[in-house]
TORKE-576012 format. One record per residue (C-alpha): residue number from 1; residue in one letter; x, y, z. Coordinates in Angstrom, 1 decimal, always signed. Layout:
# residues N
R    nr   rest        x        y        z
R   NUM      a        X        Y        Z
...
END
This chain:
# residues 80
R    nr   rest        x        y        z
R     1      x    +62.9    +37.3    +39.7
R     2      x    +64.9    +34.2    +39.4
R     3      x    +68.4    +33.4    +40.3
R     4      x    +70.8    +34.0    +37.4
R     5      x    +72.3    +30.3    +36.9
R     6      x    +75.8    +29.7    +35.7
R     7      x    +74.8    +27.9    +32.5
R     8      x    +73.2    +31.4    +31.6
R     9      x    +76.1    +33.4    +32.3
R    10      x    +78.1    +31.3    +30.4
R    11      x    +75.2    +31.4    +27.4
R    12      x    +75.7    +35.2    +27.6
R    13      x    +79.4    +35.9    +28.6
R    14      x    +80.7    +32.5    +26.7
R    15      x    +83.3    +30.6    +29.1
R    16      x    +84.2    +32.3    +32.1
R    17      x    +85.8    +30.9    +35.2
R    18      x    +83.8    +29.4    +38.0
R    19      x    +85.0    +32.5    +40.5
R    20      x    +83.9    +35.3    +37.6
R    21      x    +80.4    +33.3    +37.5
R    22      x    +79.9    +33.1    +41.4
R    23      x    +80.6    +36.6    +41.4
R    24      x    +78.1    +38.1    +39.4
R    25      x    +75.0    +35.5    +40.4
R    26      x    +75.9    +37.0    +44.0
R    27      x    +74.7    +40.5    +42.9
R    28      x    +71.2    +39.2    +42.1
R    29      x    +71.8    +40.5    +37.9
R    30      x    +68.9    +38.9    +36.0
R    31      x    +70.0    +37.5    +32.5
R    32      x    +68.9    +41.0    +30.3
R    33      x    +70.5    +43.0    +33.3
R    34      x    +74.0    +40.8    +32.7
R    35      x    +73.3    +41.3    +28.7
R    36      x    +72.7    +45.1    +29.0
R    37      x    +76.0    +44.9    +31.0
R    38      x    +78.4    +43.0    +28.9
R    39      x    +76.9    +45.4    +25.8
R    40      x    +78.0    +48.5    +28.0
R    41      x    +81.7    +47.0    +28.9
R    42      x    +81.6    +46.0    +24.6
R    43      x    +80.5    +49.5    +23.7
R    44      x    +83.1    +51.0    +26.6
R    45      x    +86.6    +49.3    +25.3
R    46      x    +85.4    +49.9    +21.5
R    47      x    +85.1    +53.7    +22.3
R    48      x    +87.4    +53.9    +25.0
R    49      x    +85.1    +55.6    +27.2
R    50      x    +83.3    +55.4    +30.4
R    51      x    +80.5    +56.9    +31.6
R    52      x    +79.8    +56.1    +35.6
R    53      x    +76.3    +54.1    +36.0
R    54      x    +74.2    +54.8    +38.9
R    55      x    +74.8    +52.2    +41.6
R    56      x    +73.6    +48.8    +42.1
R    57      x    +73.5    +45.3    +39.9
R    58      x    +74.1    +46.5    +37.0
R    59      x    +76.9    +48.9    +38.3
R    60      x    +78.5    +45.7    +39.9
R    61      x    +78.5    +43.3    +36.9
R    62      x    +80.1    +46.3    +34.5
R    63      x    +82.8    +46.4    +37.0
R    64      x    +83.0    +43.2    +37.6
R    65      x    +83.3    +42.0    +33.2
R    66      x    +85.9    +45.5    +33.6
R    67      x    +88.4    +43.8    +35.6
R    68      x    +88.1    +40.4    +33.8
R    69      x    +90.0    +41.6    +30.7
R    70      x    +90.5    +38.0    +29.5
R    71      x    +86.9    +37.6    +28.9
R    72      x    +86.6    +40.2    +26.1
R    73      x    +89.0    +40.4    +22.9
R    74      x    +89.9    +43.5    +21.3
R    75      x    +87.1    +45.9    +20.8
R    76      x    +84.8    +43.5    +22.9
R    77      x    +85.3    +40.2    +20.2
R    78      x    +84.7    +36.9    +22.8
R    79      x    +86.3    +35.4    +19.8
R    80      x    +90.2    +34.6    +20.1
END
């Protein structure tokens, strides 16, 4: 598996700050693990729910895109 780079994070997540970045290559995340991830934070703030995910990666970057509000609009738009 290779390294998650920043350029892909940004490709996925859009523009995110250099810290945000670092933080999420550092769990090891694979580019369709940090997509499946910012889908599960989307579908989360559109429904308001949240259902725990077993631990790991993926468990890390959800958390991690959770406490970044200002990447995500309302109802998960990365429009603003």
């Amino acid at each position: 598996m290779a390294e998650l780079s920043r350029d892909e994070v940004a490709e996925v997540l859009g523009r995110v700050s250099d810290a945000v970045a670092a933080e999420i290559i550092a769990t090891g995340i694979d580019k369709v693990g940090l997509v499946a991830a910012r889908d599960r934070v989307i579908s989360d703030r559109k429904t308001h729910g949240h259902v725990p995910v077993e631990p790991g990666a993926f468990a890390r970057v959800v958390d991690i895109l959770e406490r970044a509000h200002g990447i995500f609009g309302e109802g998960g738009s990365t429009l603003e």
